[in-house]
C-alpha positions in Angstrom: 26.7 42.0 7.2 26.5 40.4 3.6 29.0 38.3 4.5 27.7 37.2 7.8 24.5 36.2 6.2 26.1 34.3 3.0 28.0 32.3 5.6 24.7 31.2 7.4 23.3 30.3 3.9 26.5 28.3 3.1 26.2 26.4 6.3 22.5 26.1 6.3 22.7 24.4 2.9 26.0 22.0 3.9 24.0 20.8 7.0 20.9 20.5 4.7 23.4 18.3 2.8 24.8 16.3 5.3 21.5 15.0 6.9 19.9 14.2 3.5 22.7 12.1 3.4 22.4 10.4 6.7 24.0 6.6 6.5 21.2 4.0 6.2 21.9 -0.2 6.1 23.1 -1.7 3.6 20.7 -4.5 2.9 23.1 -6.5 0.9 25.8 -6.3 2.8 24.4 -7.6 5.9 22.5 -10.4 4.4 26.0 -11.3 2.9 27.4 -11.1 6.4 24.2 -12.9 7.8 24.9 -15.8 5.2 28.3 -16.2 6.6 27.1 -16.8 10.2 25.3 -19.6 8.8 21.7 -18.1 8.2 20.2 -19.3 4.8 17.2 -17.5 2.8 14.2 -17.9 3.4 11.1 -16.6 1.6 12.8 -13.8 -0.4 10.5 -11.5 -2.9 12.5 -9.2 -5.6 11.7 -9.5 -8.9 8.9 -7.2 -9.8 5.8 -10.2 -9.5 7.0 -11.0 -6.2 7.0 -7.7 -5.1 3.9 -7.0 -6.1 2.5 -10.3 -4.2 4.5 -9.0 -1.1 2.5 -5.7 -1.5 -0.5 -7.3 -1.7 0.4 -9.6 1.6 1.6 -6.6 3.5 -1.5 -4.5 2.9 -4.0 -7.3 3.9 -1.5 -7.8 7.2 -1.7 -3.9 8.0 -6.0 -3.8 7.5 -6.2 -6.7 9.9 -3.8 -4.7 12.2 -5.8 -1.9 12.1 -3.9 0.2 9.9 -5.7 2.9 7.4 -2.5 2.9 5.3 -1.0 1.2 2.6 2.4 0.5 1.0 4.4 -0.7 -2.0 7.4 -3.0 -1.2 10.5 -2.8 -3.3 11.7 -6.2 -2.1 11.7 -8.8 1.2 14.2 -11.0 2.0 14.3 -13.5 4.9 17.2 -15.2 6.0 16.3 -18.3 8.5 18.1 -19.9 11.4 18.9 -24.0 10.8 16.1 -24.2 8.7 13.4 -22.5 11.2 11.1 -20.2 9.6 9.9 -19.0 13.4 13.2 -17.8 13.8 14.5 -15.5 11.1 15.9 -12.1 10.2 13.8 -10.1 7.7 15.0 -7.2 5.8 11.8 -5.4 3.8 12.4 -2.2 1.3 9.2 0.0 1.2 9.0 2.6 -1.3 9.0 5.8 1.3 10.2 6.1 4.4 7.1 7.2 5.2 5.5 4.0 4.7 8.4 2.4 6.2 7.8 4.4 9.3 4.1 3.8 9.5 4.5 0.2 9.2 7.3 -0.4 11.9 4.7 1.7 14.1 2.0 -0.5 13.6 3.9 -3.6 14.0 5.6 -2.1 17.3 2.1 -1.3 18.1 0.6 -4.8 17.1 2.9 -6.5 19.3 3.0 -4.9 22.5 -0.9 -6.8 22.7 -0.9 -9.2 24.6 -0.1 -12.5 23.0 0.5 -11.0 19.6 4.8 -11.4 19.8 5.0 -15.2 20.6 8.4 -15.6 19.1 9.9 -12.3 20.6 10.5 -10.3 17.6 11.6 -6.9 17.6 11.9 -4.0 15.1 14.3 -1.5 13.7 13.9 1.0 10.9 16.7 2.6 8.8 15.2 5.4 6.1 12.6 2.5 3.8 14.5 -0.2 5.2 12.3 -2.3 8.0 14.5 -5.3 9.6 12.1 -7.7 11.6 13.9 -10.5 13.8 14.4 -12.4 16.8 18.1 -14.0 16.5 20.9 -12.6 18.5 23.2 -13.1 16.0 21.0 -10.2 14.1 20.6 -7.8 17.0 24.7 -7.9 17.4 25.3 -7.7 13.9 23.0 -4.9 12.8 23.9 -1.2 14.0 20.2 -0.5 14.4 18.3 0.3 18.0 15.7 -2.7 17.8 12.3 -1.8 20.0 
């Protein structure tokens, strides 16, 4: 019976394990591959200041959303089609998942009102990592379910 029950344990803890180590998106990689296709950045924020104005940027954006949350971003990077700002692929870092979580529901939320998703973006979420876009070349590229 010891046995029995150690082996549950065991596996109980390896399972734990293996979904605390579930794969997420590699940010840099894809913006690499992103690059190659011929995207270029845009407006990027990662060094600490810039960060810190993205934060600031985010939180007014989720009050006038109608959000009761707030959250710290690690960094933002934008990469743009030919030069288009309206068309882009947009890869922001939150510090939790949590607060990645509650900001890809608001923004799923924000645009499903009428008029509010003009330029037919759509969302995906991978652990802190929210990617915003509206380029093909994104959706096909990006192993994410975008709503």
């Amino acid at each position: 019976m010891r046995k029995i029950i150690s082996l549950v344990i065991v596996l109980i803890m390896v399972v734990m394990l293996l979904v605390g180590c579930a794969p997420q998106i590699d940010v840099e990689s894809l913006t690499a591959q992103l690059k190659a296709k011929g995207l270029t950045e845009g407006i990027c924020y990662v060094t600490p200041e810039e960060c810190e104005r993205a934060t600031s940027l985010t939180n007014s954006e989720i009050k006038f959303m109608g959000g009761d949350f707030t959250v710290e971003i690690v960094n933002d990077i934008s990469l743009i089609e030919n030069g288009d700002y309206s068309k882009s692929c947009t890869f922001i870092t939150f510090a939790t998942e949590q607060q990645a979580k509650q900001f890809a529901e608001l923004k799923i939320s924000d645009f499903a009102k009428d008029g509010n998703n003009t330029n037919n973006w759509r969302i995906a979420r991978s652990g802190c990592v929210v990617v915003l876009t509206n380029l093909q070349v994104a959706f096909e590229l990006i192993n994410l379910r975008f709503k």
